[in-house]
C-alpha positions as CSV (number, residue, x, y, z in Angstrom):
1,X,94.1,48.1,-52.0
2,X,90.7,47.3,-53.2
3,X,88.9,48.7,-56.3
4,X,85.9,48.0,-57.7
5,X,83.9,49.4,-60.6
6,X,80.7,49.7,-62.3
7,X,81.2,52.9,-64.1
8,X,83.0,55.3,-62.8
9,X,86.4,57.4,-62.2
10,X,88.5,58.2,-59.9
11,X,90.6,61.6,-60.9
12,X,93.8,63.3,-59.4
13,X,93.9,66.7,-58.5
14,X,97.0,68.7,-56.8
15,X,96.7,73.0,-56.0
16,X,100.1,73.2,-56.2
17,X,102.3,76.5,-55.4
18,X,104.6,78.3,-58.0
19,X,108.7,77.5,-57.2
20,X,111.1,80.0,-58.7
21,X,114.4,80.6,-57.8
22,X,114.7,84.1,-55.6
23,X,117.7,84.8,-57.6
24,X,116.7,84.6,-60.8
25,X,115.1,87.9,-62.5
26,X,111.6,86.8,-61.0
27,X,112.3,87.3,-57.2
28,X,111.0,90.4,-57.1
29,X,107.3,89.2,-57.8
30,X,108.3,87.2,-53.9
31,X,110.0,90.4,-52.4
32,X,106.9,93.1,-53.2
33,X,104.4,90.4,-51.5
34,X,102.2,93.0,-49.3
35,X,99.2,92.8,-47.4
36,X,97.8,96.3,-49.0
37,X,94.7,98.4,-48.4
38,X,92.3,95.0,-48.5
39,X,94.4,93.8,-45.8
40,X,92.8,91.3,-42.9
41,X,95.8,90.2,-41.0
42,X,99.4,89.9,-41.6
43,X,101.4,87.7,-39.7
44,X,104.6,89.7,-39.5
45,X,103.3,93.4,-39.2
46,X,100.2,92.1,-36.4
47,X,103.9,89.5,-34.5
48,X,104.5,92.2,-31.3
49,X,105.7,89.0,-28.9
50,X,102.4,88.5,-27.2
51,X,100.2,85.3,-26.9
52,X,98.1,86.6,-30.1
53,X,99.7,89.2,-31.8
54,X,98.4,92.4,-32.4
55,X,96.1,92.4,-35.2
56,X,92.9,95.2,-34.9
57,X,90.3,93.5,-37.1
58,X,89.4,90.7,-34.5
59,X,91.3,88.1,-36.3
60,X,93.6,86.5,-33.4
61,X,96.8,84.8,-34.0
62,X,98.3,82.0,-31.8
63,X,102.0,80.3,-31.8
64,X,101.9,77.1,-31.7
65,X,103.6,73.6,-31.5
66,X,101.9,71.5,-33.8
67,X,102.2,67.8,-32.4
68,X,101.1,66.2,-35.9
69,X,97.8,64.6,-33.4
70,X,95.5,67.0,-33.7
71,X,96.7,69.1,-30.6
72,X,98.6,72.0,-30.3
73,X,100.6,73.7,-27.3
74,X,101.2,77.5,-26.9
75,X,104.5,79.0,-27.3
76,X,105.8,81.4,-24.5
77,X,106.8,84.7,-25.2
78,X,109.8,85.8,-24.1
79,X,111.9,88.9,-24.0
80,X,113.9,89.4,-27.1
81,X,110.0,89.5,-29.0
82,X,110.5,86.0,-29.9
83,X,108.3,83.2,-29.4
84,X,109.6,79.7,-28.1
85,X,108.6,76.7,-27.3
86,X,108.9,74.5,-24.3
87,X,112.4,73.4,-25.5
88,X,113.3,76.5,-27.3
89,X,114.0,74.6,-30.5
90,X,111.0,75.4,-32.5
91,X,110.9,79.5,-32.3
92,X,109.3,82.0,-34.0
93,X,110.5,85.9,-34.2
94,X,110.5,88.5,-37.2
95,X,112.3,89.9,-39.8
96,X,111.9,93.5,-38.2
97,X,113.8,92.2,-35.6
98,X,116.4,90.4,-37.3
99,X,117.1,92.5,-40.8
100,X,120.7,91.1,-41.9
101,X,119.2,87.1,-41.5
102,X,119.7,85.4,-45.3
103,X,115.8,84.7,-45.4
104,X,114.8,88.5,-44.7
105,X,116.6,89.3,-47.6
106,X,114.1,87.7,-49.6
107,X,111.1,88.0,-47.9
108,X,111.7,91.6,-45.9
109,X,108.3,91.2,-44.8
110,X,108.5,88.2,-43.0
111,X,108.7,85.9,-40.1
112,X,111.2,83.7,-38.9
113,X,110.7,80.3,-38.0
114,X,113.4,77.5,-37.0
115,X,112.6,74.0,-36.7
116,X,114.2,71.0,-34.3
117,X,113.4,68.2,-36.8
118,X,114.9,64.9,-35.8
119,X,112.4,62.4,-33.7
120,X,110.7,65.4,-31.9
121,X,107.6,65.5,-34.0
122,X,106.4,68.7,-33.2
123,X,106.4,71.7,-35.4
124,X,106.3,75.3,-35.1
125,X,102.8,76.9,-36.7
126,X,101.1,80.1,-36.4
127,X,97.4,80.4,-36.7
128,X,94.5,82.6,-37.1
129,X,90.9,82.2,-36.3
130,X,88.3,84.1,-38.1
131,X,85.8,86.0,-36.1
132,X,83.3,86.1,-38.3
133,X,82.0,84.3,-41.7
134,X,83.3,86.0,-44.5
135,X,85.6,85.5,-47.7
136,X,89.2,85.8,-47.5
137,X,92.0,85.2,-49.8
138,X,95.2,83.7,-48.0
139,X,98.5,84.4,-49.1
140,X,101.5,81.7,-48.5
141,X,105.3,82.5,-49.4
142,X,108.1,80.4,-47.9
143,X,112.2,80.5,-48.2
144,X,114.6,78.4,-46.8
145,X,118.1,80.1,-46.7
146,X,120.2,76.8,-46.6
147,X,119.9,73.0,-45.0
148,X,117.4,70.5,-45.9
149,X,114.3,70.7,-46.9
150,X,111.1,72.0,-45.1
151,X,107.4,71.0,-45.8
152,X,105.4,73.8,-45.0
153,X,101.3,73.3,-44.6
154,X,98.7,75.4,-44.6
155,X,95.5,73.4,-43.3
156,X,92.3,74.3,-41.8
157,X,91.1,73.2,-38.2
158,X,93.4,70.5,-38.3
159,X,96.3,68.6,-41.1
160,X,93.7,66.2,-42.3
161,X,91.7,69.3,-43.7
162,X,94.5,70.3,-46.1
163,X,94.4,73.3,-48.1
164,X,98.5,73.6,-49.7
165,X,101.2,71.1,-48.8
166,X,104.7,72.7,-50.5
167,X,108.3,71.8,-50.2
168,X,110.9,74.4,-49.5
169,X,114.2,73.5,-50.5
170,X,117.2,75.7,-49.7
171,X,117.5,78.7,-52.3
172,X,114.1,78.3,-54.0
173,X,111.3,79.8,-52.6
174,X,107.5,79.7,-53.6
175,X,104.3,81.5,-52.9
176,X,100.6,79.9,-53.2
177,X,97.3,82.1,-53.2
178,X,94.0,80.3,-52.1
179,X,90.8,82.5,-52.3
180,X,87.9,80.6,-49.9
181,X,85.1,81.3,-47.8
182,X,85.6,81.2,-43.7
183,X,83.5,80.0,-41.1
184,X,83.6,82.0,-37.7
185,X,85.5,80.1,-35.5
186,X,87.9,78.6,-38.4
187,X,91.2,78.3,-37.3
188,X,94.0,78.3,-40.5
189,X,97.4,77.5,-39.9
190,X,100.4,76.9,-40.8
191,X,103.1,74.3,-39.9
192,X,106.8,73.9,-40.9
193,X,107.7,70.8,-40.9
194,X,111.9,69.4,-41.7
195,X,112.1,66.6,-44.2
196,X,115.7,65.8,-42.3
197,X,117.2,68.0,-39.9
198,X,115.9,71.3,-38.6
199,X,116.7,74.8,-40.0
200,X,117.0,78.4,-38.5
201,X,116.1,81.4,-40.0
202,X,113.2,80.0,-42.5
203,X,111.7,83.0,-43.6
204,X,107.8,82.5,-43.9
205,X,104.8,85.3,-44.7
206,X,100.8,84.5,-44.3
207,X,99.2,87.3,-45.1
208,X,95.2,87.6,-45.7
209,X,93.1,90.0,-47.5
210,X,89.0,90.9,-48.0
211,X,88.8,89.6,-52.1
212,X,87.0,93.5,-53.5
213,X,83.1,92.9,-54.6
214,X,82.6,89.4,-52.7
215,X,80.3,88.2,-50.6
216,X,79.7,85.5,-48.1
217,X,78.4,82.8,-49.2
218,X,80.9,82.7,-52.0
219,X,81.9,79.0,-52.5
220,X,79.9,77.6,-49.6
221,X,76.9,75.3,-50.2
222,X,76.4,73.6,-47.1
223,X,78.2,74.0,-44.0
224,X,77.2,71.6,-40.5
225,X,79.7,72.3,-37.6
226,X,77.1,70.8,-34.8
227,X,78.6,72.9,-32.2
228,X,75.3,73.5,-30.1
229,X,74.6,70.9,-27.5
230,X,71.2,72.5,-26.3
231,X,69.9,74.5,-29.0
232,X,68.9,74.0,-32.7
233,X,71.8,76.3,-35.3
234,X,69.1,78.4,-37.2
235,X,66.3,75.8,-37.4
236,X,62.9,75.7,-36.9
237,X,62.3,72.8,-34.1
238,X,65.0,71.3,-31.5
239,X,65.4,68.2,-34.3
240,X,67.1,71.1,-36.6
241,X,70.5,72.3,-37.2
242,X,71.3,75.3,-39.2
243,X,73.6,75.4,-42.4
244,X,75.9,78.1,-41.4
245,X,76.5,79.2,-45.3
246,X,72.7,79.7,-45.1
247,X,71.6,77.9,-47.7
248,X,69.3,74.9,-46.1
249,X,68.0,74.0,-42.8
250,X,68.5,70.1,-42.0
251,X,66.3,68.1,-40.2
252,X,66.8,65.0,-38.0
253,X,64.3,62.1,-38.2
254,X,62.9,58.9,-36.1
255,X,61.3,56.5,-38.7
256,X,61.8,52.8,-36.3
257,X,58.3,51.8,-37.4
258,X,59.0,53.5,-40.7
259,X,57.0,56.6,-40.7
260,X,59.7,59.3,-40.4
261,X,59.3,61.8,-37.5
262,X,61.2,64.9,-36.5
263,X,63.5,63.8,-33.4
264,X,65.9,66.0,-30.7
265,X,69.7,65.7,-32.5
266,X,71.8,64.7,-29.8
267,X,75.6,66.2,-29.8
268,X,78.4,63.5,-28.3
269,X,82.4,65.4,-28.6
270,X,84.1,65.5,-31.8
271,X,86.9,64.3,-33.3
272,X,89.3,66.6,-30.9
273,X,88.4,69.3,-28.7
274,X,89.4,72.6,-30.9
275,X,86.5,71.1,-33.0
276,X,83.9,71.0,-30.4
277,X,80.9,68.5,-30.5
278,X,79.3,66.0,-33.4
279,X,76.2,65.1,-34.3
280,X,74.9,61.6,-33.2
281,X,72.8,59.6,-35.2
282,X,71.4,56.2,-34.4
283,X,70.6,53.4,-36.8
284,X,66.7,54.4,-38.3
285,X,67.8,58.0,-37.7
286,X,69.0,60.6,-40.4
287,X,69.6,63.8,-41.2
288,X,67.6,66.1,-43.9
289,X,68.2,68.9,-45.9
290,X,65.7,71.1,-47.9
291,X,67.7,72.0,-51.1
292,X,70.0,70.5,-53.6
293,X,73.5,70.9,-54.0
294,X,75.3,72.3,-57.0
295,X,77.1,70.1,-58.9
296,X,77.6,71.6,-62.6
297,X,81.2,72.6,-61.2
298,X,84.2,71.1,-59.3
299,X,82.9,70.7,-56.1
300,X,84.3,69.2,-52.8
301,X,82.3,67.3,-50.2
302,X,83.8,66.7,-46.6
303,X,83.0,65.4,-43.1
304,X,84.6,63.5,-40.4
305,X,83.1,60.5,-39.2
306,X,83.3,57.3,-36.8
307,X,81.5,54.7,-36.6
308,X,79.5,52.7,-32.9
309,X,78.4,49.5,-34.8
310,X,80.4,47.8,-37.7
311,X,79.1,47.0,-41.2
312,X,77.8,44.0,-41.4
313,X,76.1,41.8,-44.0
314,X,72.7,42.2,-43.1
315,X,72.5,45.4,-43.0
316,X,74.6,45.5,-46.0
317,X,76.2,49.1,-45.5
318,X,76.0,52.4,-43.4
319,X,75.4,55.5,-45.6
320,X,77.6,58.7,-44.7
321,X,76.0,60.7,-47.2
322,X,73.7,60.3,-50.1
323,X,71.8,62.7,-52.8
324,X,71.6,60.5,-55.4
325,X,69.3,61.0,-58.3
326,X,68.5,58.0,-60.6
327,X,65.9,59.5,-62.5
328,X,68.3,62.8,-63.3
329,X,71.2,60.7,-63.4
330,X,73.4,62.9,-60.6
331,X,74.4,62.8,-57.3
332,X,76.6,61.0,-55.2
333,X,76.7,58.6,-51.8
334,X,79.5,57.6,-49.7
335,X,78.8,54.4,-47.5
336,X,81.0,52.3,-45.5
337,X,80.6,48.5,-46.3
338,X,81.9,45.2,-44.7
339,X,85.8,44.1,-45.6
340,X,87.5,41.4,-46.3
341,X,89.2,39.8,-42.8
342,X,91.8,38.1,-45.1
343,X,92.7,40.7,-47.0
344,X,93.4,43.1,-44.1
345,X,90.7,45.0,-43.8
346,X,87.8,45.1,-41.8
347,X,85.6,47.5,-44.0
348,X,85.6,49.3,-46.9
349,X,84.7,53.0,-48.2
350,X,82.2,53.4,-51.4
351,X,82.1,56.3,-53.1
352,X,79.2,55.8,-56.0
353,X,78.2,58.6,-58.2
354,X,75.0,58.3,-60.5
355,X,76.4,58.5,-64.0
356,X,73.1,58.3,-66.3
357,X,69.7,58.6,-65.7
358,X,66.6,55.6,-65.7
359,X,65.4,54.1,-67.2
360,X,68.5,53.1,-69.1
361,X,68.4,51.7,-66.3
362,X,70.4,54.3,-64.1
363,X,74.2,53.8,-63.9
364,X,76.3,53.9,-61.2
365,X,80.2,54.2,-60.8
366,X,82.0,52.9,-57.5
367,X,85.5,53.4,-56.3
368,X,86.6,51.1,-53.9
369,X,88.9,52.1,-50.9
370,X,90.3,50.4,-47.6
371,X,88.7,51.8,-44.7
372,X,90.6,51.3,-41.6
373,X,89.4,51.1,-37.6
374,X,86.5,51.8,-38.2
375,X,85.4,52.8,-34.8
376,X,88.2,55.8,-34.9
377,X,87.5,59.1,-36.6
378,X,88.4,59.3,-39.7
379,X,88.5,62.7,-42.2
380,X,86.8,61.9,-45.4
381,X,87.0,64.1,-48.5
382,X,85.4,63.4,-51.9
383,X,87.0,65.5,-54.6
384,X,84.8,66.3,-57.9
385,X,86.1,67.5,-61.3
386,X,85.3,68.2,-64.4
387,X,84.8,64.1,-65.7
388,X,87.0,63.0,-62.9
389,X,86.5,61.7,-58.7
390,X,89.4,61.1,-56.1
391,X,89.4,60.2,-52.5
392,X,90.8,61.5,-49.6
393,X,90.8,59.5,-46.1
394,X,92.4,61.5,-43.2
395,X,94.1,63.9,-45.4
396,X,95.9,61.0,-48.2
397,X,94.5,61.2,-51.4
398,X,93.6,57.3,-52.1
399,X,95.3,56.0,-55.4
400,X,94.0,52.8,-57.3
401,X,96.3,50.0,-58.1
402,X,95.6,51.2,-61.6
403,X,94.2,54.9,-62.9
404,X,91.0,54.2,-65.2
405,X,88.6,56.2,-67.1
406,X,85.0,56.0,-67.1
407,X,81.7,58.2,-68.0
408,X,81.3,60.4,-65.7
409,X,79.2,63.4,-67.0
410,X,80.5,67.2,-66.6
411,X,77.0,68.0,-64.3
412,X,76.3,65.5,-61.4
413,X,72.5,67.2,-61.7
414,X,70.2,66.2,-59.0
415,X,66.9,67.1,-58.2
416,X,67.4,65.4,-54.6
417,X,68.6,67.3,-51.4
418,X,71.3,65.5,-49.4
419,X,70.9,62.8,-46.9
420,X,73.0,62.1,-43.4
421,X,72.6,58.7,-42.0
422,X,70.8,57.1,-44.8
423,X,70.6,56.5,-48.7
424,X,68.4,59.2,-50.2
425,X,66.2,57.2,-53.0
426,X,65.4,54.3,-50.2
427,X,63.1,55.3,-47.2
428,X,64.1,52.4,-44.7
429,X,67.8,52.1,-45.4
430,X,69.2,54.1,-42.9
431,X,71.7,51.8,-41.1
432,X,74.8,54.2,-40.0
433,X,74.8,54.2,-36.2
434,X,77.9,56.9,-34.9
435,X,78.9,60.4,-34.9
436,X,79.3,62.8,-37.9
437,X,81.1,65.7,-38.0
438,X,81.9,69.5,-39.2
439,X,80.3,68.6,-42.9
440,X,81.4,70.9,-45.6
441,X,80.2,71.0,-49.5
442,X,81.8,73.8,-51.1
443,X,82.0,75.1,-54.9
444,X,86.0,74.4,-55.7
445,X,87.9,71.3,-55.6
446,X,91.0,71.0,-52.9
447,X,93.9,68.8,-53.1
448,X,95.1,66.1,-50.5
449,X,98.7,64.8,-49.4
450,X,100.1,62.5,-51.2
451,X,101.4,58.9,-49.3
């Protein structure tokens, strides 16, 4: 692992659930868990033994076998109102159904899910796709009656984009509560995964309500799925995409003889096909927005990338993302920089924030992290709290070989709107030549798995 620093930080933060024993006085505070009058979807009440349950706010479920590769297969119904996969291991039925199991004693309300563990690699998940954009608040209890232990995730779109990674072990249950704003189209799930062998009876409830008096955009400051191949997403001219949290529009610009120029945004596919197509930029291409980001509070910033053309030294990096602010002293940029070929890696993630302001002069901080095959997709997340920055590269919060502080402020101010494709305070240096994808800058800070 390489780390490098200027003056900077790089922070740990876990969301993690609350464990109590189901026995103890507490358990009822698991047991009373209902959806009530605010109630979007609930995952045992809509399960009716059909392909998508049968929820009546447009919110659809699917059963699923989750192949831990970013793809999925459908369960098949069958007649007992269970749900089973294609070797019956992994199955997926109700309390309702099954009243005297150990788990439904607990959780009354809830599914239940059996695992195959072993080498199979596949797990059992339900999801749920949001019609619309809106804010929801997701509600996670778990209990495993007896056996090993079970992982159970709760992810967006797919494991990389985590949300709440819990372990179940047999007799304690736990229950996690996660208020966030949806996209239409998001797809949430969750997957149960054995730590050894499989269980039976694991009972599980996902529930989701409308939070009273809150409005979409809640937490959302920037949002860029690039799902339209033909057609701009709310902009202005066919070189615009719209921010679907409605906040910005961003533009994509042509500067080769360095006089930037609106330009058509070209769409290649994305990282896997649930998540449709990516934006395609070019080296002396970029992407624009039209109003700053919020930083005064934990904020995380997220986007999938992959690279055509490696780093090289000359040009010295491509910039993912930049709205640094030198003369505010705010901001951040995440670039991707040549490795070291005897050290193992053949390039490197930077994650630089702007600590303090010119003409001081400016300061800037720098974390360090492998960056592996480059020319795959990778999931980047860049986590910021109060005084502190982590990493996240395909879902795995990055640790350094030592934790350090620095000076990073409480507000990451800038008076500059964000930049794709190019560092924001230099008008030629806009080097990244590959595909960027679903980009996501949202007021909160989320956690990541840890290796």
């Amino acid at each position: 692992m390489v780390l490098i620093r200027r003056s900077g930080v790089l922070g740990l933060l876990v969301l993690a659930g609350c464990a109590q024993s189901l026995f103890d006085a507490r358990s009822v505070d698991i047991d009373d868990a209902t959806c009530g009058n605010m109630c979007v979807a609930d995952a045992a009440d809509d399960f009716d033994g059909t392909a998508h349950g049968a929820n009546t706010h447009n919110w659809r479920w699917s059963y699923l076998d989750d192949h831990r590769d970013r793809s999925w297969t459908a369960m098949n119904p069958s007649a007992n109102l269970e749900m089973t996969s294609a070797d019956t291991s992994n199955r997926i039925t109700t309390c309702a159904a099954h009243p005297d199991e150990p788990a439904c004693q607990a959780l009354p309300r809830a599914l239940l899910i059996s695992t195959t563990g072993g080498d199979r690699q596949t797990d059992p998940a339900i999801e749920l796709t949001a019609p619309a954009s809106t804010v929801i608040q997701l509600n996670l209890h778990a209990f495993v009656p007896r056996g090993d232990a079970q992982t159970i995730r709760l992810y967006r779109n797919s494991r990389e984009d985590v949300l709440f990674t819990g372990t179940a072990t047999a007799g304690v249950g736990f229950q996690h509560t996660i208020t966030l704003d949806a996209l239409e189209d998001d797809r949430f799930l969750v997957a149960v995964e054995p730590e050894g062998k499989g269980a039976t009876g694991i009972g599980l409830h996902l529930f989701v309500t409308a939070p009273i008096d809150t409005t979409f955009p809640s937490t959302c400051q920037l949002a860029l799925p690039f799902e339209t191949t033909t057609t701009p997403l709310g902009g202005t001219l066919a070189s615009d995409t719209g921010d679907l949290c409605g906040n910005t529009t961003v533009t994509h610009y042509d500067y080769p003889s360095g006089k930037p120029a609106p330009s058509l945004l070209t769409r290649e596919s994305g990282p896997f096909p649930d998540l449709g197509s990516a934006a395609s930029i070019d080296q002396n291409r970029f992407l624009e927005g039209t109003r700053m980001l919020d930083w005064s509070r934990d904020v995380t910033l997220q986007l999938w990338v992959q690279l055509r053309t490696p780093p090289s030294s000359d040009p010295t990096r491509a910039w993912l993302f930049s709205d640094q602010d030198p003369d505010a002293g705010g901001g951040i940029g995440i670039s991707i920089i040549p490795g070291i070929p005897e050290g193992g890696t053949d390039a490197i993630l930077d994650v630089t924030a702007c600590t303090d302001a010119r003409p001081h002069p400016a300061k800037f901080g720098d974390v360090l992290i492998p960056y592996p095959n480059y020319a795959s997709w990778h999931f980047v997340r860049v986590v910021r709290t109060d005084g502190d920055l982590h990493v996240c590269v395909d879902g795995i919060r990055i640790m350094p070989q030592a934790p350090f502080q620095a000076d990073l402020p409480t507000g990451l101010t800038t008076s500059r709107s964000p930049d794709l494709g190019r560092i924001n305070v230099m008008s030629m240096d806009a080097y990244f030549d590959g595909l960027i994808d679903d980009v996501r800058v949202f007021t909160g800070a989320l956690p990541c798995d840890v290796p």
